[in-house]
N, C-alpha and C positions, 0 to 999 in steps of 0.2 A: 817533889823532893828538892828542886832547884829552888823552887818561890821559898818554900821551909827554910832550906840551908841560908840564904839570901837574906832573910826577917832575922834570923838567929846573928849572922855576922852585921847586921846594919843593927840591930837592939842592944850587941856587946858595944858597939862603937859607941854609940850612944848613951852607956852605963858609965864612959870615961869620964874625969870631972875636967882633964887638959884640953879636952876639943867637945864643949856640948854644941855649938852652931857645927861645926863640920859634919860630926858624927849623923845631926840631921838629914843636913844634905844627901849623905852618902847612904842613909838610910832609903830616901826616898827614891833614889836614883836606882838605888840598886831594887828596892820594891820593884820599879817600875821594868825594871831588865829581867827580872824574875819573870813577872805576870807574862809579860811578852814573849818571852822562849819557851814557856807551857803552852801559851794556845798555841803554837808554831808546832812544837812538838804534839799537841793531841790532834792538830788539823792532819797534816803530816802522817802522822796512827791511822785518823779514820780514812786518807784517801789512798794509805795502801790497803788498807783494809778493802775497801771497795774493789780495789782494782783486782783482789787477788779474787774476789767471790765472781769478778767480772770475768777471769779467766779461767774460773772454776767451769763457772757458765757456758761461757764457748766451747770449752771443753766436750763437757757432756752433747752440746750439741751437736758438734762435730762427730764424735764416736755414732751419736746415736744417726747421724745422716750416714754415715759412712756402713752401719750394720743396714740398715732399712737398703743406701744401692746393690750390698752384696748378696741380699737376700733376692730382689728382684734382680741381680743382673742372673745368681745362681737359676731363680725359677725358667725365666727365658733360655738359658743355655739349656736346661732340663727337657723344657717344652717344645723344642726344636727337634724334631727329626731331621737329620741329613741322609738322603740317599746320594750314592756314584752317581745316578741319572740326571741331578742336578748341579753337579760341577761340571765349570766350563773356563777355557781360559779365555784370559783377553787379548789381543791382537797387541805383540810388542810397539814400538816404534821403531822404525828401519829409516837409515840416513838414505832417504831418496835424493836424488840429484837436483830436483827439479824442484824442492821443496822451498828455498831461498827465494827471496823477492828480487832478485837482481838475475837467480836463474833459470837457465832456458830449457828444455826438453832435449831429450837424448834422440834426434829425431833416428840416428844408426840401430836404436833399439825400438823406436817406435814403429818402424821399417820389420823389425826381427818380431815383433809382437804382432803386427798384421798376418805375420805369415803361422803366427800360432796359433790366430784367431780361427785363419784360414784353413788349416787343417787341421784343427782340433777341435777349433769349439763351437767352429758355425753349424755342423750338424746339428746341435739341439738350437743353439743359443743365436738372436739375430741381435742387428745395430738399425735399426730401422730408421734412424734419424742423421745416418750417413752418407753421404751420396757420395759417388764414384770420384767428381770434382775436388771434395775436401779433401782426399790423398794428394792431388796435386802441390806442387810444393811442401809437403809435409813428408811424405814417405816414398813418395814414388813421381815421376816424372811424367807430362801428358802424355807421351805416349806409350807409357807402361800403363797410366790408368787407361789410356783406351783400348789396350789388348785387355786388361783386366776385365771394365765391364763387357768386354766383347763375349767373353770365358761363360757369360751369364744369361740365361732365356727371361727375357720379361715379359708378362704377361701385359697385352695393350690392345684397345681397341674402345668401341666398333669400327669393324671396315668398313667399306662400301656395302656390302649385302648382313651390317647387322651383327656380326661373330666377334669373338673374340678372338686374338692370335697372341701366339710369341715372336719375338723379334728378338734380336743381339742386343745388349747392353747397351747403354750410352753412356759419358759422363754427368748428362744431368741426370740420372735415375740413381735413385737408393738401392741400398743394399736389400735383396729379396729375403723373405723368410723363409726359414728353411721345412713350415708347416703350412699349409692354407690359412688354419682357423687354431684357435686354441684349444678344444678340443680335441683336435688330430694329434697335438702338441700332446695333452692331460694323457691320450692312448696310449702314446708310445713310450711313454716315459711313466708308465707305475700309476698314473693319477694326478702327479707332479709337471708343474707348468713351469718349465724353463723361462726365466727372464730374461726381459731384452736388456741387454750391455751398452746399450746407448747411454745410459746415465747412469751404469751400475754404481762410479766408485764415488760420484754425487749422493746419492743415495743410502749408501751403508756408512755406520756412524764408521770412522776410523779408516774409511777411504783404500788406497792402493795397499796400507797394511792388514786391512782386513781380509781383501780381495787376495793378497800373498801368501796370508795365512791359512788360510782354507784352503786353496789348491796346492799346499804345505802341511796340509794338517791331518792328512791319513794315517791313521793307526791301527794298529789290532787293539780292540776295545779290552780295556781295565777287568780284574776282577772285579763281580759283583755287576757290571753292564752287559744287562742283556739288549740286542741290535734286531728288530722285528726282520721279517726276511724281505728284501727290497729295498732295506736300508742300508748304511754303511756310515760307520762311525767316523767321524770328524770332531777332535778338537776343540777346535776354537766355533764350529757351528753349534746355534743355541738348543740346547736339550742335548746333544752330542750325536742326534743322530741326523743325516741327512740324504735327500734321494738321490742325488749325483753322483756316481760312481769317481775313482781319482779317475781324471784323464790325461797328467803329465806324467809323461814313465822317459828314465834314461833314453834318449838317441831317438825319440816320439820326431822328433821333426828336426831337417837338415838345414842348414841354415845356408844361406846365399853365401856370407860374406865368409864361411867356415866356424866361426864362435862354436865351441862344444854346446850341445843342447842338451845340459844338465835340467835337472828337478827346479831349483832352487834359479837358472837363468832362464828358462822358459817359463817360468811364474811371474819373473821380476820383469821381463819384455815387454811379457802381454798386459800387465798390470800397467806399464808405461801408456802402451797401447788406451787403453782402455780409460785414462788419465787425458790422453789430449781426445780419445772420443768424446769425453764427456763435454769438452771446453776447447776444440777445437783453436778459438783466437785466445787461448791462454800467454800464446810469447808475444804475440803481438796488444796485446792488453798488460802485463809488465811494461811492456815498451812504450807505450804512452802515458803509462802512470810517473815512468820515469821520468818519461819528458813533462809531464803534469808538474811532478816536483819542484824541476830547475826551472821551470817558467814564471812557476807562485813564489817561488824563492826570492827569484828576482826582482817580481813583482811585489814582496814584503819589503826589499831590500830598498827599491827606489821612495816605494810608500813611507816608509822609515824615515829617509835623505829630504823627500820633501815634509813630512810633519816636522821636523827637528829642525830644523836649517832655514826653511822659507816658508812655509806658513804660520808657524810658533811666532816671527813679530809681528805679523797680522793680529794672532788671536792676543797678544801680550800686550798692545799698542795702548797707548790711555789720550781720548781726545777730550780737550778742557775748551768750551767754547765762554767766549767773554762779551761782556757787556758793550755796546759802541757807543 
């Protein structure tokens, strides 16, 4: 319509007898403004045109992804049986003291947690990887450990004639197990083999809040959980059922220093406890890393002083030797 309107005003001009070379001109010119703003404008048509079929395009295949995930995300949630017997919770996070790299153990608690180990939980459960010695400086003093191992018959020998005997404690001896063999262990206990605590909170993913949670985690078991007889539901233990009885009850153990021996702090003691069993040079390994730190620090710092400052015109230096 524009090229048309354009021919028609540039052929009137040119039908004048007072300007036949101008009317030319302007014929031509304007021809040429015509042609140019058509193809602009049909280029312009066919790439919205494209662009609209292009997001017609996306469209449909968006919708059509998006019905295909609901269909399979529908069938999975369908196909899914959920029983009670498979829920479990997971072990919160608890602001433990000791958790910081700068921080040290509570050794006041780790002192209150030996004594929970001691009467409560070394009946079934041993530390075998404890000797008498590692309390010293840590929870008790040489010679409270040496009334301690005294407290204890250890088996040692041959004599002279061949036998085996018991003898009192010493500081270099481990902690005795509270079963001969693991099968005397599996008897007494339902079939269940009590673990050694030497490297319990090593070993369970999620550490002293695991170990918290579980002697934290008795319940009277949910509708719909049924507890085989010998078991006893637990929480946060996998399948929800487990053979360990609770063993911390309100006022279970007196403490030396007075501390009430609640539910929730004779879990948190022993957990401590059970935390420097695993890692006994746990503060004194902080303690060198720290000093590791300030020494390499130091050690960047002078390394730094000397590349910049006095060996940088060595490597800068430009030697020009000459003809003689």
């Amino acid at each position: 319509l524009a090229e048309e309107y354009l021919i028609k005003y540039s052929t009137a001009l040119a039908s004048r007898d007072d300007t036949p070379k101008m009317s030319s001109r302007f014929s031509t010119i304007f021809r040429r403004f015509g042609a140019n703003l058509f193809k602009q404008g049909t280029s312009s048509i066919s790439t919205a045109r494209q662009s609209a079929q292009s997001s017609k395009r996306n469209a449909y295949a968006f919708v059509g992804l998006a019905g295909a995930g609901g269909l399979a995300l529908l069938y999975g949630v369908s196909s899914v049986k959920v029983n009670a017997e498979e829920l479990e919770l997971h072990p919160p996070v608890y602001p433990w003291s000791h958790k910081g790299p700068l921080s040290a153990l509570d050794h006041a608690s780790v002192r209150r947690g030996f004594q929970v180990y001691q009467q409560v939980c070394s009946a079934c459960h041993s530390i075998e990887q404890i000797a008498f010695r590692n309390l010293v400086g840590a929870s008790h003093t040489e010679d409270e450990a040496k009334a301690l191992a005294e407290e204890y018959l250890i088996k040692d020998g041959p004599n002279d004639e061949g036998e085996m005997f018991e003898r009192p404690g010493k500081l270099s001896d481990y902690f005795p197990r509270p079963y001969p063999n693991d099968e005397a262990a599996r008897a007494a206990n339902n079939g269940a083999l009590p673990p050694d605590l030497s490297l319990i909170v090593n070993a369970r993913e999620g550490g002293e809040d695991y170990i918290f949670s579980i002697l934290t985690g008795y319940f009277d078991p949910p509708a719909g959980v049924e507890v085989r007889e010998g078991l006893h539901y637990n929480a946060y233990f996998p399948g929800g059922a487990i053979g360990m009885q609770q063993a911390l009850y309100e006022g279970a153990v007196e403490y030396d220093d007075g501390t009430p021996a609640t539910v929730p702090q004779m879990a948190k003691d022993v957990c401590t406890f059970l935390r420097w069993a695993g890692e006994p040079e746990i503060d004194d390994r902080k303690r060198m890393g720290m000093k590791a730190v300030i020494v390499l620090s130091l050690v960047a710092f002078i390394s730094f002083y000397a590349k910049r400052h006095r060996w940088v015109s060595l490597k800068t230096r430009k030697i020009v030797y000459s003809q003689s």
